[in-house]
TORVEXLUM-789514 format. One line per field, with one value per residue (C-alpha): residue number from 1; residue in one letter; x, y, z. Coordinates in nm, 2 decimals. Each point is the difference from the previous one (the first is absolute). Example, Ala and Ser with C-alpha at 12.3 -4.5 7.8 and 13.67 -1.06 7.14 Angstrom:
n [1 2] $
res [A S] $
X [1.23 0.14] $
Y [-0.45 0.34] $
Z [0.78 -0.07] $
***
This chain:
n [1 2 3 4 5 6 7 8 9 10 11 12 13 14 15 16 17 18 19 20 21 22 23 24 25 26 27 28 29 30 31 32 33 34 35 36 37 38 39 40 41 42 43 44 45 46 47 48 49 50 51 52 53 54 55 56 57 58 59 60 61 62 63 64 65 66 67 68 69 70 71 72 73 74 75 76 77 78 79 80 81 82 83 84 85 86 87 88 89 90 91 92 93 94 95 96 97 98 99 100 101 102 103 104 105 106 107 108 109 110 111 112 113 114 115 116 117 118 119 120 121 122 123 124 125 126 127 128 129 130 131 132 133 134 135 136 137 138 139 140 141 142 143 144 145 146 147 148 149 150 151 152 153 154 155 156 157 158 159 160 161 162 163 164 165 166 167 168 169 170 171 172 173 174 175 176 177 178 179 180 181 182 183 184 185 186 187 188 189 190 191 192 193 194 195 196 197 198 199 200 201 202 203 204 205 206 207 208 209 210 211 212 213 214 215 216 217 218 219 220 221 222 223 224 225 226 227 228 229 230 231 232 233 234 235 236 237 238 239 240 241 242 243 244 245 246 247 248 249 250 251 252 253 254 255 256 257 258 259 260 261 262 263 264 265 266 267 268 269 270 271 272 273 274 275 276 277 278 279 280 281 282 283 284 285 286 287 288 289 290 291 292 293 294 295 296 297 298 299 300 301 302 303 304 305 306 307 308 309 310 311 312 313 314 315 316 317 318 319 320 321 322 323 324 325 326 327 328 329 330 331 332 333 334 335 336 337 338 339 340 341 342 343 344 345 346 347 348 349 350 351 352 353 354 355 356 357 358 359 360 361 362 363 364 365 366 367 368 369 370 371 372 373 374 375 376 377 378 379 380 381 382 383 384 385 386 387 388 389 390 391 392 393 394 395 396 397 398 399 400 401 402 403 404 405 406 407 408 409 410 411 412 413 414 415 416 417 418 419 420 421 422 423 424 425 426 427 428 429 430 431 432 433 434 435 436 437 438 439 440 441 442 443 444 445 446 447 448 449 450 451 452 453 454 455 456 457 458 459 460 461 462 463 464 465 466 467 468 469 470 471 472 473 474 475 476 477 478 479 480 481 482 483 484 485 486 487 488 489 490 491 492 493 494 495 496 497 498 499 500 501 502 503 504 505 506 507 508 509 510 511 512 513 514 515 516 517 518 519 520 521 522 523 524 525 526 527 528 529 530 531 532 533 534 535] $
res [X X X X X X X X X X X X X X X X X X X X X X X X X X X X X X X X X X X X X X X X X X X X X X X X X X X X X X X X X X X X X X X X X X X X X X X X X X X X X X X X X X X X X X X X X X X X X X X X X X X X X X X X X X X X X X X X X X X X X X X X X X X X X X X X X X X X X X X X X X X X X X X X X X X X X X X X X X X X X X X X X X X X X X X X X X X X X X X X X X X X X X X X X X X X X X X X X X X X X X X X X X X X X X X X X X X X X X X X X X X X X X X X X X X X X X X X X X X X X X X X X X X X X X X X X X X X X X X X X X X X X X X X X X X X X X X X X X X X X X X X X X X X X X X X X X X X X X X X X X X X X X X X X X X X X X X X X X X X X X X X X X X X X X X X X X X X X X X X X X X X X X X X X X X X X X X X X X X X X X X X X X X X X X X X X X X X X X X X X X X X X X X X X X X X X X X X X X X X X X X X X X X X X X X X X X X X X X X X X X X X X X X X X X X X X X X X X X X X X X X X X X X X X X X X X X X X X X X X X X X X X X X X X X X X X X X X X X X X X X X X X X X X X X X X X X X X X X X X X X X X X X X X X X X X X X X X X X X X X X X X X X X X X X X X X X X X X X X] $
X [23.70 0.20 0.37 0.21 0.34 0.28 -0.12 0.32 0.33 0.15 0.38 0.19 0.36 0.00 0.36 -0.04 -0.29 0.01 -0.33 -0.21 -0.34 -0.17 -0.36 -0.04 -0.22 -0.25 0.13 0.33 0.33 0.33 0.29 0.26 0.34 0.41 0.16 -0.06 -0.27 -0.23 -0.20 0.10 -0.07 -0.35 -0.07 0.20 -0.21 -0.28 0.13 0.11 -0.37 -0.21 0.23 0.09 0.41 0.28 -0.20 0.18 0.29 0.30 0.01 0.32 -0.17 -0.19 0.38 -0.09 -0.38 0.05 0.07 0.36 -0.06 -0.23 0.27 0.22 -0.17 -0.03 0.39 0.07 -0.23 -0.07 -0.33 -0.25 -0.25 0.22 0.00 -0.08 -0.35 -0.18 -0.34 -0.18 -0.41 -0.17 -0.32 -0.29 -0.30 -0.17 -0.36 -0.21 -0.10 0.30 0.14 0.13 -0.02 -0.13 0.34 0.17 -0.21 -0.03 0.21 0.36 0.16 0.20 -0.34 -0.21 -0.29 -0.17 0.23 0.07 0.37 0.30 0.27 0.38 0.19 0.39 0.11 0.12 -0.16 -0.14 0.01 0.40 0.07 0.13 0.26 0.15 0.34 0.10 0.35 0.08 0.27 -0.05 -0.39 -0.09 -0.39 -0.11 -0.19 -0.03 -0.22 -0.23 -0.38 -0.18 -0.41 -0.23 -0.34 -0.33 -0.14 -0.27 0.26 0.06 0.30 0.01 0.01 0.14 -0.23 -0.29 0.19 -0.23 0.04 0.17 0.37 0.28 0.34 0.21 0.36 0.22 0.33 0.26 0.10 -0.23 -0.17 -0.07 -0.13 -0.20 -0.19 -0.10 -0.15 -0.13 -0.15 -0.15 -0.20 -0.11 -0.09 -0.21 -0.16 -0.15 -0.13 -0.25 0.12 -0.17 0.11 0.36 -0.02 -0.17 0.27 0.24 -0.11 -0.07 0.36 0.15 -0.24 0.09 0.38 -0.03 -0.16 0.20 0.32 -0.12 -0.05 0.39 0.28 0.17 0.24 -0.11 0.27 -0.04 -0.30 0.07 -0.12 -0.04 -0.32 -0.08 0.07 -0.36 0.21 0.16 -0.27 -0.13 -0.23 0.11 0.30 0.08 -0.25 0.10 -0.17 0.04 -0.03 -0.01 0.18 0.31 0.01 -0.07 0.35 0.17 -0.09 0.16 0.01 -0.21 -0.28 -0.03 -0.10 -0.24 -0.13 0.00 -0.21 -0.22 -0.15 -0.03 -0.24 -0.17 -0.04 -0.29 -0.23 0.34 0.21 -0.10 0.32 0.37 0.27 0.27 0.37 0.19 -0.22 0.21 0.36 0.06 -0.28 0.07 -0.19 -0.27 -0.04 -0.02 -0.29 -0.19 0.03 -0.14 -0.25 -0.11 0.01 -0.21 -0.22 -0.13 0.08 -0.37 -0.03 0.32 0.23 0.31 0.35 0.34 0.31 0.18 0.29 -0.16 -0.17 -0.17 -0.17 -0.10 -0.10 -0.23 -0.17 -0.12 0.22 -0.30 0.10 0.35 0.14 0.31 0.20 0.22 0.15 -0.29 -0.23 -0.24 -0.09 -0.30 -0.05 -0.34 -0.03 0.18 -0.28 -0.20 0.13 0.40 -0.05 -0.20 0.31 0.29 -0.20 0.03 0.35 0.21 0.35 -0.08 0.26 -0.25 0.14 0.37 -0.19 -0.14 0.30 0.23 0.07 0.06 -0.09 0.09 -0.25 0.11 -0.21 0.22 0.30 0.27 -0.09 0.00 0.39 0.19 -0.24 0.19 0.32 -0.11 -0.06 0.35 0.14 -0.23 0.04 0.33 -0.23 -0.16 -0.38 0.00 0.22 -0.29 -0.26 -0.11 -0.20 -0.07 -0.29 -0.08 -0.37 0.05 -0.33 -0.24 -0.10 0.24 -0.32 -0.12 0.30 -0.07 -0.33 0.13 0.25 -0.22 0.01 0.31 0.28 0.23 0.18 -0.08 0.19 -0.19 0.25 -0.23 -0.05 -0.24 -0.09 0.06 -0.29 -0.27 -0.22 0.05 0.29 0.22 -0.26 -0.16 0.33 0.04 -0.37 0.06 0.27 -0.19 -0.22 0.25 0.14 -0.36 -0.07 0.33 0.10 0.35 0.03 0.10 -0.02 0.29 0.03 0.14 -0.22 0.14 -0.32 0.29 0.20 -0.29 0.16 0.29 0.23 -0.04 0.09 0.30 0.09 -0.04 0.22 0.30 -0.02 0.37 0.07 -0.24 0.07 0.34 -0.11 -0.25 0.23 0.14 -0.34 -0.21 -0.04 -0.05 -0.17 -0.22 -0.35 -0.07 -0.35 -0.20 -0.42 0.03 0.21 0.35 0.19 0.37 0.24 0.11 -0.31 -0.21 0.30 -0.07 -0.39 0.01 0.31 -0.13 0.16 0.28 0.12 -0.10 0.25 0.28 -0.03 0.04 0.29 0.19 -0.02 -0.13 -0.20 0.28 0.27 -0.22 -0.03 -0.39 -0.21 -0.34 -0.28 -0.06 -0.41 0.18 0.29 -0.33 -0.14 0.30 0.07 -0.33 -0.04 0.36 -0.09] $
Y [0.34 0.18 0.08 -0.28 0.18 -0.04 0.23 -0.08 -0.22 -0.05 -0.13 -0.10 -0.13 0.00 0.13 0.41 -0.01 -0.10 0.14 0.18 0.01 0.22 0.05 0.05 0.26 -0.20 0.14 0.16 -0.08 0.18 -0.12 0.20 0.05 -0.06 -0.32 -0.25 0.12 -0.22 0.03 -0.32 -0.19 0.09 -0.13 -0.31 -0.07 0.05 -0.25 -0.28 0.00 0.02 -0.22 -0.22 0.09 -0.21 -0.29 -0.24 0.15 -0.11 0.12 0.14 0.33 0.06 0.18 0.26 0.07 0.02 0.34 0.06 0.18 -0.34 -0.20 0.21 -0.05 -0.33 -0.02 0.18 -0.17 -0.36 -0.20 -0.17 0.28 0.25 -0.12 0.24 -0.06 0.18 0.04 0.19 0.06 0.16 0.10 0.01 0.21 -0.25 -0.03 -0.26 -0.14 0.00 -0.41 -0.18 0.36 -0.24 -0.17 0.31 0.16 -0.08 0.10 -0.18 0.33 0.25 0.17 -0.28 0.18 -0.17 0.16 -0.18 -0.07 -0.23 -0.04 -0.12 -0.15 -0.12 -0.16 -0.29 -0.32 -0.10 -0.36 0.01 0.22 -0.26 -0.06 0.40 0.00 0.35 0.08 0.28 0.06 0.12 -0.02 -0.09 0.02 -0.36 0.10 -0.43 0.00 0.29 -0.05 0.25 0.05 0.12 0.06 0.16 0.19 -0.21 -0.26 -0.22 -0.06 0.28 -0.23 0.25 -0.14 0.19 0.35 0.28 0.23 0.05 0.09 0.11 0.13 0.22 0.05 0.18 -0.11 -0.20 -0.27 -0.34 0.19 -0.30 -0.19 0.33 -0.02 -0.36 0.13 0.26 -0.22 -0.25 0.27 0.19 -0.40 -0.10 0.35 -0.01 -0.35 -0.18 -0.38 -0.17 0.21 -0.08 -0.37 0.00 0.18 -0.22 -0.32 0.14 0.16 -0.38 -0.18 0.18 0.02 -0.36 -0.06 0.24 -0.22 -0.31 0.12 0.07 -0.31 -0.04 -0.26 -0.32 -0.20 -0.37 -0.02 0.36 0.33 0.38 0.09 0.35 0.03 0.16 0.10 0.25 0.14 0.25 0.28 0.27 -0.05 0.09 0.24 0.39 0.34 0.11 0.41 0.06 -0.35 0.10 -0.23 0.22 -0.12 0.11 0.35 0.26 0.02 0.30 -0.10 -0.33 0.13 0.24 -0.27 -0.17 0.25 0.07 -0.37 -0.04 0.29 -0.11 -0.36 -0.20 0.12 0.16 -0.12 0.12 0.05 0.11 0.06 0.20 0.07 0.22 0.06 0.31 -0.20 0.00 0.24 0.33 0.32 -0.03 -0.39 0.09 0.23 -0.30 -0.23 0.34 -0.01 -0.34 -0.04 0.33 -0.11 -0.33 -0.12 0.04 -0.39 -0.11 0.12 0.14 -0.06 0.16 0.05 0.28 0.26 0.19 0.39 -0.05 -0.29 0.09 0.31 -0.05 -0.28 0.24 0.06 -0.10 -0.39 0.09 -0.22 0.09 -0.32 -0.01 -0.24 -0.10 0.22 0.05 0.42 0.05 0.39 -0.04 0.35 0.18 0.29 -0.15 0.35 -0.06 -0.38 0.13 0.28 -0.26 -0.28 0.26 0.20 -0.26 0.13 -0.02 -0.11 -0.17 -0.33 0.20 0.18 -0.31 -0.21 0.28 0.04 0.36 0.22 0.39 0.09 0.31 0.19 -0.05 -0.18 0.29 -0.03 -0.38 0.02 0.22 -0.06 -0.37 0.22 0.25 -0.32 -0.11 0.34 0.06 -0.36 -0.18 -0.28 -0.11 0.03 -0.43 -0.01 0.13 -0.14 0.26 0.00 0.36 0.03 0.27 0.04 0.11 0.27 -0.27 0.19 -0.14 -0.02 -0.27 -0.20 0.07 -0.13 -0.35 0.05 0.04 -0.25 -0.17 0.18 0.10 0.31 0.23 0.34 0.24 0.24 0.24 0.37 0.29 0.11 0.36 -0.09 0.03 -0.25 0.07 -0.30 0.07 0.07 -0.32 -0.25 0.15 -0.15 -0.27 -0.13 0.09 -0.24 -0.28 0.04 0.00 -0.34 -0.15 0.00 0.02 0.27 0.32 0.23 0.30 0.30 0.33 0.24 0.34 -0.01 0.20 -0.33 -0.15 -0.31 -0.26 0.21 0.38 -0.22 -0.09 0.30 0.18 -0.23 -0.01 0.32 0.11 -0.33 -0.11 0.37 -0.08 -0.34 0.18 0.29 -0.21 -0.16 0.33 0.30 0.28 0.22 -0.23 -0.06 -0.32 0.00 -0.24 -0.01 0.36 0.13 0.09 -0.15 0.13 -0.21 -0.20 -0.14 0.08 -0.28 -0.24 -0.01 -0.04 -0.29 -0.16 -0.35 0.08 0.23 -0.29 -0.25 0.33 0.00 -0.38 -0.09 0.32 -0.19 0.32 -0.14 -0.29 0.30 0.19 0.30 0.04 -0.09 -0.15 0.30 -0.03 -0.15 -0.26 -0.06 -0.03 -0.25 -0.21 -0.02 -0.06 -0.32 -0.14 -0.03] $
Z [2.33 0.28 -0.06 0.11 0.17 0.23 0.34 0.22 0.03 0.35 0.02 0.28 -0.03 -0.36 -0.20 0.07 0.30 0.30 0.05 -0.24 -0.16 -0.24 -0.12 -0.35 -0.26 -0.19 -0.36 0.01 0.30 -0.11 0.23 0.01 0.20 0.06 -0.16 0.22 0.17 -0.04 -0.29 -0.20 0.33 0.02 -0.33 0.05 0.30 -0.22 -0.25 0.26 0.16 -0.33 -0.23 0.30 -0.12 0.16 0.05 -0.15 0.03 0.18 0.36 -0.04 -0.17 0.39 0.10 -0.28 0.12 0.35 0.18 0.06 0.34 0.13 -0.15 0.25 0.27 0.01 -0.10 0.33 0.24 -0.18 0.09 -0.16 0.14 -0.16 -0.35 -0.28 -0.19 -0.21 -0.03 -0.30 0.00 -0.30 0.06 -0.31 -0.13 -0.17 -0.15 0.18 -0.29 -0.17 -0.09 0.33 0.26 0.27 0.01 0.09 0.25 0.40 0.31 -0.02 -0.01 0.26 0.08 0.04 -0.19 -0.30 -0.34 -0.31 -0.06 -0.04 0.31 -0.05 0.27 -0.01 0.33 0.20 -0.08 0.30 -0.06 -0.06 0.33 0.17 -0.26 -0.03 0.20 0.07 0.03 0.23 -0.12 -0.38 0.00 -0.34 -0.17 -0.01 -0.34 -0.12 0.31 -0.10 -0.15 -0.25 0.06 -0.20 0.20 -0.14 0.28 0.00 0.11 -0.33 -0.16 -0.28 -0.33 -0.27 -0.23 0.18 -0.02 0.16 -0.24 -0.38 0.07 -0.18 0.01 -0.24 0.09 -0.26 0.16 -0.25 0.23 -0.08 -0.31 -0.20 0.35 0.06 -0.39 0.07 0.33 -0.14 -0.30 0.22 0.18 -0.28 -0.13 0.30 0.06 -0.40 0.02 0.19 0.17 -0.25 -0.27 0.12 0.01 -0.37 -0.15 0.17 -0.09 -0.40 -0.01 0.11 -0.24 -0.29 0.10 0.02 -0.33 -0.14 0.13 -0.08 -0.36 -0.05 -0.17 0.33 0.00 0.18 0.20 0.02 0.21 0.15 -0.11 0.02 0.21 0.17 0.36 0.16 0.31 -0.20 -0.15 0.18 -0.17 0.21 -0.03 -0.32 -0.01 -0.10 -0.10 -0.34 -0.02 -0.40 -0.04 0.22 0.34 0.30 0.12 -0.31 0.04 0.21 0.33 -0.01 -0.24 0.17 0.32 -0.15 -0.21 0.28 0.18 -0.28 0.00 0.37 0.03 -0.35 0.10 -0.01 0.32 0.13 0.28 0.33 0.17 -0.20 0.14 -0.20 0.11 -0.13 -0.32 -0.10 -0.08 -0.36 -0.10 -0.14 0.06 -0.26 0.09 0.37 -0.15 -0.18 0.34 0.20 -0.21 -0.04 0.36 0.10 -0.23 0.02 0.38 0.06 0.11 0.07 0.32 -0.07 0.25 -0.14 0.13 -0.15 -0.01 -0.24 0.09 -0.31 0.07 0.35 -0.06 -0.30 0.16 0.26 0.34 0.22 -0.13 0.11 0.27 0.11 0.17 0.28 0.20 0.25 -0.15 -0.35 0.00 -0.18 -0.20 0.01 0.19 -0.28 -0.09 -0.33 -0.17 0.10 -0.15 -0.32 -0.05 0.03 -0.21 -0.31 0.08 -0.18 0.14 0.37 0.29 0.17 0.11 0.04 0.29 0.15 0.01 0.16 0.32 0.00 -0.26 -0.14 -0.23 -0.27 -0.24 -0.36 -0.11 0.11 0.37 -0.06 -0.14 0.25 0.38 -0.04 0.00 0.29 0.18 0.00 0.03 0.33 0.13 -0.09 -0.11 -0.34 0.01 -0.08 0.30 0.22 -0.24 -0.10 -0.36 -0.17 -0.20 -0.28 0.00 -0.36 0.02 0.19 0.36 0.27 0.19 -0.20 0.10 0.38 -0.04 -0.13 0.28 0.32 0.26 -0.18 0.31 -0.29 0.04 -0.28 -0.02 -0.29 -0.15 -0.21 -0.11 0.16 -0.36 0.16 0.23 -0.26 0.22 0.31 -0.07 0.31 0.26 -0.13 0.03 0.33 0.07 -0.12 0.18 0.33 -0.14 -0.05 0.32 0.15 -0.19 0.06 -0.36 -0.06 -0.32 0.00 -0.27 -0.03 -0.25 0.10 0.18 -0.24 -0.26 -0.16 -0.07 -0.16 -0.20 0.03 -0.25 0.17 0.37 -0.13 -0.16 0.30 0.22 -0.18 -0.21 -0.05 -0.09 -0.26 -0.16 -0.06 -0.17 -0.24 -0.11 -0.32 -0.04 0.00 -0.26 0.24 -0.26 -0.04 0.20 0.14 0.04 0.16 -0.03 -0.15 0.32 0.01 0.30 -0.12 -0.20 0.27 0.16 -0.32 -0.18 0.28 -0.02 -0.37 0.04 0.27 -0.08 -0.21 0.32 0.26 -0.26 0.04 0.34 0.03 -0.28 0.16 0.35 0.16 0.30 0.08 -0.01 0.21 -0.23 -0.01 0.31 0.05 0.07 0.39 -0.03 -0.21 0.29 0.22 -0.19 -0.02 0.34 0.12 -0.27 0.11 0.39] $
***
């Protein structure tokens, strides 16, 4: 049988979008972005469409689901033709064969083309037009007057007992936990067991709790008695998951959701679409480990759609899954190089999703560049670097070209602050080539180091810049008898102490306030770089 999956969602007017679709990987879609940008809202549209949420809700909830800038709009100019509405299509691959796929296919969709999939619409009811009274004054959302549609494309009613496709949801987040485990039971419940299976258990669980019942001394009352009330007993609902006799919801945070994960992808035939959000909250490194793992391993059948804030997660599940959400707009990494994606799934301490999410960038080689450039910053611009939003990175020994690559075609201003290694590779000629090429392909990086092969790393720069002065800092510090050797070459006490105290000197120079006194100055390819990544 062909793999059942979600290929695309369009939303219009719904919370975050005003207009946005995206069209999904069969296997593996990592959303990822800023708070509030949108990530939740996709999967909430997902929800509402498939599970058919807010349908019997009061209409009252409608002022939380419409978009606030339609809401606007209409609040500014009020008519009836103005009105927000939202409208939500999901769009299916699904196996021909597969149980009741005829109801979802046909052309009652925006492209009038023959698809399967499901269409949501919240609007006026047409019916009770006549009855809306608009003030003009303070234009209010006549939400009491609003319908909710369902609508297959092939133009039926979508009847959530006929779902498309095997569905579920995992969402780590604390508030409604112990609504969230009955969901979550129910699913698991229906996906293990056949309808008829279902209704057998059913009807054998109130049998025997019946004769069980009737079996017990209760009291009689006159001509009144004790009975069980069927309403009330309802199989799912007091339904749980045992893991080694502990309750699922009496676990931790943490192992529930990778509990959680473990028998989604384990059960039954698997579930063909899960959505996860968040799946990293309460899970600690070697945790996060067992869900990567569980996850790369045994997605084969199902499709996979997380939102996340984690690198970890992003990065091991391939960056070519990676979708990075903005406001109108889903940006797919499928053109990261297959060798850039394979590098950053196994290099565990990347700054992947740090580079993604800023909107200008300094990239640095190690951790001393990364304590005092912040500091240069100031010095050189009177601002803070999160004044001008600027985010440094320290590459931490993975190529700065690797980052550009997951960069390209993203307009972020990257500024590279790096060494010539004394020229060994031809490293100066070849920075100056390649920020030809950027220019030439409208790329906005730039890549600076100093053009002595002489000063050939961060800590010989800085020496060289503001020699008196760091000289009279080392004097108590240094044995001058001594030889501060460095890779088996002397470079004198004073730069020979620095390159073998790299960071203990960067924390000197920092706790003494040197570069917000303005006693040691930034080296000038570094004064470059700053001021081109602050225009």
């Amino acid at each position: 049988m062909a793999k059942n999956y979600i290929k695309s969602i369009l939303i219009n007017g719904f919370k975050k979008f005003q207009n946005f679709k995206i069209d999904f990987n069969a296997s593996r879609n990592i959303f990822v972005g800023e708070n509030e940008a949108g990530k939740s809202t996709i999967l909430d549209a997902i929800k509402l469409v498939l599970n058919q949420d807010y349908r019997h809700a009061d209409k009252a909830v409608l002022s939380d689901l419409f978009n606030v800038d339609m809401v606007k709009s209409f609040k500014e100019h009020p008519s009836l033709e103005n009105l927000p509405k939202i409208y939500i299509e999901v769009e299916f691959e699904l196996d021909s064969k597969s149980k009741n796929a005829e109801c979802f296919f046909g052309e009652h969709n925006c492209s009038k083309n023959g698809k399967y999939g499901i269409s949501f619409t919240c609007e006026l009811n047409d019916e009770l037009k006549d009855d809306v009274v608009l003030s003009t004054e303070a234009a209010e959302v006549p939400y009491e007057y609003y319908t909710l549609r369902w609508v297959t494309f092939s133009g039926m009613a979508y009847n959530l007992l006929k779902k498309p496709l095997k569905f579920l949801c995992l969402n780590t987040s604390e508030q409604g936990r112990y609504s969230s485990f009955n969901y979550y039971t129910k699913t698991v419940f229906d996906d293990l067991l056949e309808n008829s299976e279902k209704i057998k258990l059913k009807n054998n669980f109130r049998t025997a709790l019946k004769k069980d019942f009737n079996a017990e001394p209760f009291p009689k009352m006159d001509n009144r008695t004790f009975g069980i009330d069927n309403k009330k007993i309802i199989l799912e609902n007091i339904l749980s998951i045992f893991d080694k006799d502990v309750a699922l919801e009496n676990h931790g945070s943490g192992m529930e959701s990778l509990i959680k994960t473990e028998i989604a992808l384990n059960s039954g035939d698997g579930f063909d679409v899960i959505l996860m959000e968040e799946p990293e909250n309460h899970l600690s490194f070697t945790n996060m480990q067992r869900m990567l793992q569980l996850v790369t391993g045994k997605n084969e059948t199902s499709q996979l759609i997380i939102a996340t804030h984690s690198s970890m997660i992003a990065s091991r599940l391939d960056l070519r899954n990676v979708f990075w959400i903005t406001k109108e707009k889903a940006h797919s990494l499928n053109n990261v190089p297959a060798d850039v994606a394979n590098f950053f799934s196994k290099a565990v301490n990347n700054n992947f999703l740090q580079l993604l999410l800023s909107t200008k960038v300094i990239l640095v080689e190690g951790p001393t560049e990364f304590l005092l450039v912040p500091e240069f910053y100031e010095q050189l611009t009177q601002r803070t670097m999160s004044d001008d939003q600027v985010t440094i990175i320290s590459c931490n020994g993975i190529s700065y070209k690797k980052y550009l690559q997951i960069a390209e075609n993203t307009h972020k201003r990257i500024a590279v602050i790096t060494d010539n290694d004394k020229n060994t590779n031809n490293q100066i000629e070849n920075s100056e080539a390649d920020n030809t090429k950027y220019q030439e392909q409208q790329e906005y990086f730039s890549i600076f180091m100093d053009s002595d092969s002489e000063k050939w790393t961060w800590e010989v720069c800085l020496y060289e810049s503001n020699k008196e002065k760091i000289e009279e800092i080392l004097n108590p510090l240094i044995d001058k008898k001594a030889k501060y050797k460095y890779h088996d070459q002397d470079y004198g006490p004073y730069l020979g102490y620095m390159l073998n105290h790299k960071a203990d000197f960067a924390f000197k120079i920092l706790e003494d306030g040197l570069i917000k006194n303005g006693n040691i100055k930034a080296p000038e390819y570094v004064k470059e770089a700053i001021k081109w990544v602050s225009e």
